[in-house]
N, C-alpha and C positions, 0 to 999 in steps of 0.2 A: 657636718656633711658638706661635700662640695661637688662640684660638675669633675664625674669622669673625666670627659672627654674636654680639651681645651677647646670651644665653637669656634670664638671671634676670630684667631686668626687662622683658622679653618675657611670661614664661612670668607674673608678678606679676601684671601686667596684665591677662593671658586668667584669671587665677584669680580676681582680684574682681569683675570686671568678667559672668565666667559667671556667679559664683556670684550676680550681683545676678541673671542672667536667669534661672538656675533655682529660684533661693531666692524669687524672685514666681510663679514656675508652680507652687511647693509650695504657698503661701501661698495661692493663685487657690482652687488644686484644693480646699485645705479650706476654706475657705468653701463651695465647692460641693459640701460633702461631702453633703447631703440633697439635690440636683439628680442629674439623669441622667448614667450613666457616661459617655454618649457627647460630654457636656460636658467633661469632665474631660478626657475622652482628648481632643479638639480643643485644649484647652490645653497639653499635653503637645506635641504636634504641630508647634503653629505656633510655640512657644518654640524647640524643635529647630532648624526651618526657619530661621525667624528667625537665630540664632545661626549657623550657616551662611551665609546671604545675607553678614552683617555683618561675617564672618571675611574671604568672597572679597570684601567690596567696602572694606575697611579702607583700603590702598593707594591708591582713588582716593577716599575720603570727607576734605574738609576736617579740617583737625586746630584742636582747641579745649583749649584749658590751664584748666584748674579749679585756683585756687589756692588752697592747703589751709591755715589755719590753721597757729603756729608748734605749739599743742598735735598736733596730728596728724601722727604721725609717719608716715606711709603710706610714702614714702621720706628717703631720706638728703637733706638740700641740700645742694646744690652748695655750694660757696666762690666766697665774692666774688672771690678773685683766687688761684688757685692756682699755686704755685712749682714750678718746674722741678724735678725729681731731681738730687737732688746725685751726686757723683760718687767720692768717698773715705770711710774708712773709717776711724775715730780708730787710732793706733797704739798697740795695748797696753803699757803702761807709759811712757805721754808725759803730759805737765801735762796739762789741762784745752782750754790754746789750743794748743796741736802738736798739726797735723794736716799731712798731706802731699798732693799732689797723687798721683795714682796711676802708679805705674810702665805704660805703655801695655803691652797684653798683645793676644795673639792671642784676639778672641770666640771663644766655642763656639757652637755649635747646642744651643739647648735646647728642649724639648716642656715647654709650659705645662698641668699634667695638672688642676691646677684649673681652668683655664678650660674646658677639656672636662666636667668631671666633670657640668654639670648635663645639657648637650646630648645627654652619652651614656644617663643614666640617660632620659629623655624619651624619646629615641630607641627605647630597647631597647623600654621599656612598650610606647610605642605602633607597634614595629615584632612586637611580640608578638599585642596584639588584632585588628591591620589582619591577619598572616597568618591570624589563627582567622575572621576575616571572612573571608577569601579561599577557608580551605580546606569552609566550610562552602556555601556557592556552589558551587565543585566539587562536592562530594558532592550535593549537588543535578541538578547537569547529570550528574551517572554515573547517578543512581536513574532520573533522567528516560529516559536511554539504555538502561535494560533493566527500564522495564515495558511494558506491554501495555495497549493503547486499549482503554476499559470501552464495551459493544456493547448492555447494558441499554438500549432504546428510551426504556423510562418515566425514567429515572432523566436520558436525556440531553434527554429532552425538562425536565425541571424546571429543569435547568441553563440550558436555551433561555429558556427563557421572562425571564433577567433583559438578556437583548439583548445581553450580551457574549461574545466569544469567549474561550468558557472550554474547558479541556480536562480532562478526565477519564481516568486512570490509573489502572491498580492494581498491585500489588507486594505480594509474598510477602513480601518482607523487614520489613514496615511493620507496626504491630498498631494502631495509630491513624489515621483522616486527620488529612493537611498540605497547606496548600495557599503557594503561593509564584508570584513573576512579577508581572510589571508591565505592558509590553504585551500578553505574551499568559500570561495567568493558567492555571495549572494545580493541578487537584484531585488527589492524590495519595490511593488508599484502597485499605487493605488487602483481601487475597483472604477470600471469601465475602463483602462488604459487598451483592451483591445479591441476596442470600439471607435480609438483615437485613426486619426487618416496617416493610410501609412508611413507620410513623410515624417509625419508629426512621432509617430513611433520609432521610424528610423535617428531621428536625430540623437532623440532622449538615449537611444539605447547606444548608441554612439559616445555619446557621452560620458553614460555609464560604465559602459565598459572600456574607455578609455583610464578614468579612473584606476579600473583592475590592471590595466596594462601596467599602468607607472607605478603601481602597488602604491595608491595613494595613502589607504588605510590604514599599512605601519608605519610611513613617514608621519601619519596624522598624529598615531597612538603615541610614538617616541618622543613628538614633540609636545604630546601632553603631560607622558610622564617626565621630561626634562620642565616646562614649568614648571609644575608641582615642585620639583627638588629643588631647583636654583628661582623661585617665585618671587625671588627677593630685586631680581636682575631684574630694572624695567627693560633694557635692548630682547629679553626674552620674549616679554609681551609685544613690541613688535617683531619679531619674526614670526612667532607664532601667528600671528593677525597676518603677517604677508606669503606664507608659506599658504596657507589656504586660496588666498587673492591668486596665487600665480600657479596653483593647483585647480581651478577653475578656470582662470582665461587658458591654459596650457589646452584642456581638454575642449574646450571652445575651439579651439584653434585647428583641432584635432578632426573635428565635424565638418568645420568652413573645407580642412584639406581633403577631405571623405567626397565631396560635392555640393557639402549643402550650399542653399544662397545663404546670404548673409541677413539679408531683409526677413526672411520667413523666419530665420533661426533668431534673429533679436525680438519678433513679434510671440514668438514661444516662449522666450524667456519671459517677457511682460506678464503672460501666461499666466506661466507656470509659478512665476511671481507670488501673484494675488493670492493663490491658493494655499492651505492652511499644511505647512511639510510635517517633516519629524524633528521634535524637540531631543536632539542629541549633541553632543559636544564634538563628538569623532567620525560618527558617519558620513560620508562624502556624496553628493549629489548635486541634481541641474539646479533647485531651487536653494541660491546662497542670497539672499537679500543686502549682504553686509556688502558687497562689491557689484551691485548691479548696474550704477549708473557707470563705473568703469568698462566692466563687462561690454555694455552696449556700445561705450565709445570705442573701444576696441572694435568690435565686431564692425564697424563702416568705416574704418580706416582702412584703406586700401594700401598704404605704404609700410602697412605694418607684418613684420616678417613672423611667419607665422609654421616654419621649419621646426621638424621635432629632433630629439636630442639621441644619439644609437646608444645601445651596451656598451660601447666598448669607451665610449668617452665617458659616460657615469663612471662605468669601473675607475679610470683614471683622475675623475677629480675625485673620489672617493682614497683613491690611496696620495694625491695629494693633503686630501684636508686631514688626512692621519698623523702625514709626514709632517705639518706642522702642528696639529693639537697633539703630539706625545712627547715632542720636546717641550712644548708649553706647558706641560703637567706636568713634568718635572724638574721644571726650575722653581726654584724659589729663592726669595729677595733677602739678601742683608743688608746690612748695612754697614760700611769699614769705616772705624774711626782706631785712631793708636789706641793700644791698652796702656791706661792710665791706674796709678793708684785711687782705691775709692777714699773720699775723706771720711773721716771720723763723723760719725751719728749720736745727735745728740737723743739722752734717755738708755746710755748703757748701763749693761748689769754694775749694779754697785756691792763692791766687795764687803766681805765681814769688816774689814778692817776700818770702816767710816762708819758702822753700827755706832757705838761708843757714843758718838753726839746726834742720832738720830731716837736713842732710847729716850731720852725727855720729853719726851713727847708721845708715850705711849699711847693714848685717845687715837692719834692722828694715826701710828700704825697701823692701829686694828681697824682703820676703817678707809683704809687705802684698797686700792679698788686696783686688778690684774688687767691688763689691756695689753693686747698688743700695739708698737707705738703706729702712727701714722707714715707711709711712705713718704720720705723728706723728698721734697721738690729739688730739680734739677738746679746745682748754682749756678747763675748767671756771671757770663765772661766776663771778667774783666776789660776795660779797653785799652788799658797799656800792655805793655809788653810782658809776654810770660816769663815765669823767674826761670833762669837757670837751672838744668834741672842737674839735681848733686850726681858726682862720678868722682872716681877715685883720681887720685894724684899720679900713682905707679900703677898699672897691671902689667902682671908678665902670664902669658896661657903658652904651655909647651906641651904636645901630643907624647899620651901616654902608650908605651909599646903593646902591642895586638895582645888582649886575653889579661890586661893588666887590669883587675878592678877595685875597689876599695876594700873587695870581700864583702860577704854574705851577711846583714845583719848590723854592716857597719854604716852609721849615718854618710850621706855625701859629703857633708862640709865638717873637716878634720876636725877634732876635737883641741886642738893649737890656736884654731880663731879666737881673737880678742877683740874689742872694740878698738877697731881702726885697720884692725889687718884681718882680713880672710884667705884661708888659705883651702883649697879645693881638691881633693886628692882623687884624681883620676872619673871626673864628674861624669856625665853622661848627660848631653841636652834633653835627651825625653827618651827613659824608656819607653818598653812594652806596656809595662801596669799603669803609664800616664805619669809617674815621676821623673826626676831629673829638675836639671836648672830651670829648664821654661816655667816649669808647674810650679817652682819656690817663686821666682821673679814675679812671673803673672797671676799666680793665683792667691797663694799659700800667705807669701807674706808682699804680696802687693804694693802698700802700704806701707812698708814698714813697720809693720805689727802682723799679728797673727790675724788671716785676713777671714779663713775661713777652714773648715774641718772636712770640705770636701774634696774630692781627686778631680777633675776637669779632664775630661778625653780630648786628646793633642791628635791633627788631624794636618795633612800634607806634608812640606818637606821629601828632602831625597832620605836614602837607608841608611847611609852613615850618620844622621842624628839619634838614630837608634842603637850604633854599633863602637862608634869610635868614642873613647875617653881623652879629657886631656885635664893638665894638672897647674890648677892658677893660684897664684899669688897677687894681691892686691892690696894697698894701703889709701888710708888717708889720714890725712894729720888733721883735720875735723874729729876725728874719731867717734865715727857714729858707732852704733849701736848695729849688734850682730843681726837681728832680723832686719834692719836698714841697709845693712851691706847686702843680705841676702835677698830684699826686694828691688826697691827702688835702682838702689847703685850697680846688685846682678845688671837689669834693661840696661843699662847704659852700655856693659860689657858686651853684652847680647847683639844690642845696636849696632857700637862702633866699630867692633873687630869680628862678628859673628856677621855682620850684616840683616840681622834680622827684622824682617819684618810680618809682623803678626799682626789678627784682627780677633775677635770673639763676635759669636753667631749664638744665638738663642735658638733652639730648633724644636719642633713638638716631636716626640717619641717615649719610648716604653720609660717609666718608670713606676717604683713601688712607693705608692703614700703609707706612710704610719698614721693611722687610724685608732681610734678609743675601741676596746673590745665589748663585747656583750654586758660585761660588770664592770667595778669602777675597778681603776688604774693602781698598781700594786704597785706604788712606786713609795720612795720612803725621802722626806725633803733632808736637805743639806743642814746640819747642825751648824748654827751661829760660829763657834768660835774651833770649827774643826779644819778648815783652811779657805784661802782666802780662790776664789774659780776665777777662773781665767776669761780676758775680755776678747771678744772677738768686734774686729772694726775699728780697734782704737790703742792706743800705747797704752802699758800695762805702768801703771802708779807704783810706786817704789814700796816693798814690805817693810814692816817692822822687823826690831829683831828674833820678836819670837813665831812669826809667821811663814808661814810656805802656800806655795802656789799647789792647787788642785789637781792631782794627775788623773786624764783623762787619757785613757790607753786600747788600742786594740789591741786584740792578743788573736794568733789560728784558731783557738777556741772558746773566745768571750769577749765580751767588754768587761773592763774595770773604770767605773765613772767616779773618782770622789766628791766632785760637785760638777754640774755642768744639766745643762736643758738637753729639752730632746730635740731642738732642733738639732742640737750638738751629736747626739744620739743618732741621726738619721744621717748625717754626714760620715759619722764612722762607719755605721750600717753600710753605705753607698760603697766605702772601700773592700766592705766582704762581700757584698752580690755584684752579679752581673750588670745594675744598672743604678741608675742615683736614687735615691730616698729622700722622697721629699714628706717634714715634717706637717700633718692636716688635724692635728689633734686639737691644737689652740691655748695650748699648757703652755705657760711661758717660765714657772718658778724651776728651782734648782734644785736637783736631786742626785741622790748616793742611788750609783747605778751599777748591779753586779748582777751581768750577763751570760750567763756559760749554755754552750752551743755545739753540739758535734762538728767536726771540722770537716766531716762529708759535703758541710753544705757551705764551706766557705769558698765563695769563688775567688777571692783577690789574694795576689802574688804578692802583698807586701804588708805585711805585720809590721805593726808600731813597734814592736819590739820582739827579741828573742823570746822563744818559748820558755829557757830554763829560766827569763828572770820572771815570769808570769806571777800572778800569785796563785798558790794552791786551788783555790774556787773555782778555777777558769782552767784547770789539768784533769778534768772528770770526764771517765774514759767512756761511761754509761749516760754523759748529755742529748737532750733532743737536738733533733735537727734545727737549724735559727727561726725559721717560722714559727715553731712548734711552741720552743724556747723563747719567741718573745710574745707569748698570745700567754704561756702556764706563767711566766715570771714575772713579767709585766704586765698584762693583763692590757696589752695594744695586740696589734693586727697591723701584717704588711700587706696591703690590696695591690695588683697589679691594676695599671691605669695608662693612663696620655700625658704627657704633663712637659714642660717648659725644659731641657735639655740645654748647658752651655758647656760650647764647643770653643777651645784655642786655633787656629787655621793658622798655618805657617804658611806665608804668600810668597816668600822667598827668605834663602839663606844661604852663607855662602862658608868654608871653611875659616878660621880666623886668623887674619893679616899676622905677619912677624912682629915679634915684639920692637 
């Protein structure tokens, strides 16, 4: 079992990306460090808000790829063409080339406790602060439920006078006012408060209700539930800490402009200081201890400007800080480096046909142990000069007349290619379905081998790389090898006279994981000496003569597997659904795979082959739907999920120069 959802570069994302909105609201506020509190707190404010709007509106805001410099490592890049996991294990105490195909075993269920490990700590944080937000609300609604309506005439006519429905409280329990509420605002104040000398009552309520005015109690509450979510952000825990600081001197400020003096109102705070307030995380009130000594040095500065902030400027920096936090929500970073072929992985599948000298040693087989290998470490550059990278001698590319295509069924790369000449009849740089030249060169056979069994979604470019064919001839008296012509030496044609240039992007989006189903896996392994399965990542070793290669085929209505893993499996899969299939089962042996599937449920426009050459198994007119069909016959499960997406981006391209 693994993590749904991919966290890490989720949670990356929400960390630089805050950190740029709150690291300009620190940066705003000092600047404005000689301007009025109530400025500052309005910056605080609408950063918050902002950040919220652009959290809920991420999912439907267009997405933009910023691409980063090779110096900037902000994340990992992707591989030009990444290799399937191999599937064996060297055998301890064999040469260097003895390796064995793996004895087929029964999978386990395992729990992937790294892949959990970020979600859970996330989780816990923020399932820690959301309940202290929770339980401090409650304590509010119980205080609310056992005090008693304040009867003072004077007191509630002062409250009248600012035109909102305010309520007045009082409570034994309390040794401070607090005041809290959104709709309907309540003044919470301790017993004897009407007993207090009028000035000393005017201020507090001044105060107070200034608070209401600037509706401090949702900015408080927002920026409680933003900790909690992003709790991981330390620039959160200051703003959160100065959002309050400038939400009290504002209101300060507010009393000094009303008439109070300055002297009497610092000598009330000392006050109201001492006394014992309410233990709440969000309630807003005169007694803050955490900024007192600020507080006061405020209040005797006389040069300190102490102007409040209208409607109509919050509105405006409100739809500023939106204008900037919704394009920041939907950019996200790549990273462009040229699509390289991936080299060869050491620990590939070893073919039946090196059985032969691995059976002497039967002990050591049966006690060889299935592993997936370890991800090979990045190689390190060389410091001389890079080799020349191979291209043909002769290309001739001539544009094929409108509506001219290879036909329906028929491979792109003519069936006339030999090792040394290829010849392309009326190619098409990248369909609709994500095939064409790009996907051979960049993906498919990358390398110059068969690189991978998945389709890669081809993204930018103008229409005519979708539309227009053209018909190439190509030699080289090196005489590579037909997937060598088809990867490698394709780029160079792509390059020189297509002008292209492309990047690969890893992106998080929808995909289906293959999963083990409820019972064990009805899968049946690959007999020894039935054919020899195909390498994925590395040049295919030369057959004997009485040997053939494994055909691994989709059809509109099945897979036909004669030997091949299910990662192999999940990459065909990817080409009949709507989206990639990523392999999550942890099987790595080889197996005879025969899949038949109503064709209702096959999304992809390109079958491995014609239907009539199918085999009979995979023409059954009464098949399940592919879900249905791989949970009764195989006994997996496709889950929809999050998962790692790579994307080809065409940065430019240009028609191809005359021969």
């Amino acid at each position: 079992m693994t993590s749904p959802f991919e966290f890490a570069p989720v949670l990356f994302a929400v960390f630089w990306k805050s950190g740029i909105a709150l690291g300009s609201a620190l940066c705003i506020s000092r600047m404005l460090r000689n301007r009025s509190a109530d400025l500052r707190r309005m910056v605080f404010s609408t950063t918050i808000v902002a950040m919220l709007v652009a959290a809920a509106a991420t999912p439907m805001l267009p997405r933009w790829t910023a691409v980063t410099p090779l110096w900037l490592h902000l994340q990992r890049p992707a591989p030009a063409a990444v290799a399937e996991p191999s599937v064996t294990r060297a055998i301890a105490g064999d040469a260097a080339e003895l390796t064995a195909r793996p004895v087929p075993q029964t999978p386990s269920r395992q729990i992937d406790l790294t892949a959990w490990l970020i979600p859970s700590i996330w989780f816990a944080g923020a399932a820690m602060l959301l309940t202290r937000f929770v339980i401090s609300l409650w304590r509010l609604y119980r205080i609310r439920k056992t005090s008693d309506a304040v009867t003072d005439a004077g007191l509630l006519a002062n409250v009248a006078r600012f035109g909102r429905r305010v309520r007045v409280w009082r409570n034994d329990a309390i040794g401070a006012p607090v005041t809290w509420g959104i709709v309907w605002p309540t003044v919470l104040v301790p017993a004897g408060f009407e007993d207090l000398p009028a000035e000393s009552r005017d201020a507090v309520m001044r105060h107070e209700l200034a608070h209401i005015q600037a509706h401090d109690f949702l900015f408080r509450g927002l920026a409680e539930i933003a900790h909690a979510l992003i709790w991981f952000q330390p620039l959160m825990w200051i703003v959160r800490r100065q959002l309050r600081e400038e939400q009290e001197l504002a209101c300060d400020n507010r009393v000094l402009a009303a008439g109070g003096k300055a002297s009497a109102y610092a000598k009330l705070l000392l006050d109201w200081d001492a006394r014992r307030g309410m233990n709440s995380s969000i309630a807003v009130g005169i007694s803050h201890g955490s900024c007192l000594k600020r507080r006061l040095y405020a209040l005797l500065d006389t040069d300190l400007r102490r102007d409040a902030v209208g409607g109509a400027a919050v509105a405006g920096a409100l739809l500023l800080a939106l204008a900037a936090a919704l394009p920041l929500a939907a950019i996200s970073l790549a990273q462009a480096i040229p699509v390289q072929p991936a080299a060869a992985q050491a620990g590939q599948p070893v073919h039946p046909a090196r059985l032969p000298a691995l059976r002497q040693k039967p002990a050591q087989l049966a006690q060889a142990q299935i592993a997936p290998p370890p991800v090979p470490a990045p190689a390190p550059q060389p410091a001389a000069q890079p080799a020349v990278r191979p291209r043909f001698d002769v290309v001739s590319i001539r544009p094929c007349k409108p509506g001219v295509s290879s036909g329906p069924g028929t491979p792109t790369y003519g069936g006339d290619s030999s090792p040394g000449r290829l010849h392309i009849g009326c190619g098409i740089l990248a369909d609709t379905d994500n095939t064409g030249m790009i996907q051979a060169a960049y993906n498919r056979y990358a390398g110059g081998y068969l690189n991978s069994f998945r389709m890669i979604p081809i993204e930018g470019g103008p229409d005519w790389i979708h539309s227009e064919r053209f018909e190439i001839d190509a030699t080289s008296d090196a005489h590579p090898s037909l997937l060598m012509m088809q990867g490698p030496l394709m780029q160079t044609i792509l390059e020189d006279r297509f002008k292209l240039r492309i990047h690969r992007e890893t992106r998080l989006g929808p995909v289906y994981e293959l999963a083990l189903g409820k019972g064990s896996p009805k899968l049946k392994p690959l007999q020894d000496e039935s054919c020899v399965p195909p390498i994925i990542g590395g040049p295919l070793p030369p057959l004997a003569p009485d040997q053939r290669r494994c055909r691994n085929m989709l059809y509109p209505r099945g897979v036909e597997m004669e030997g091949g893993t299910l990662s192999m499996l999940a990459g065909l899969l990817g080409m009949a659904l709507d989206r990639p299939v990523i392999d999550k089962t942890g099987i790595t042996s080889y197996f005879e795979i025969h899949l038949v599937f109503s064709p209702d449920d096959f999304a992809g426009a390109r079958p491995a082959t014609n239907e009539p050459g199918a085999p009979a198994a995979v023409r059954a007119a009464d098949a399940p739907g592919i879900f249905q069909a791989i949970q009764e016959q195989l006994g997996l499960r496709l889950v929809p999920a999050k998962g790692p997406v790579d994307v080809l981006v065409i940065d430019h391209v240009e028609r191809p120069s005359e021969n």
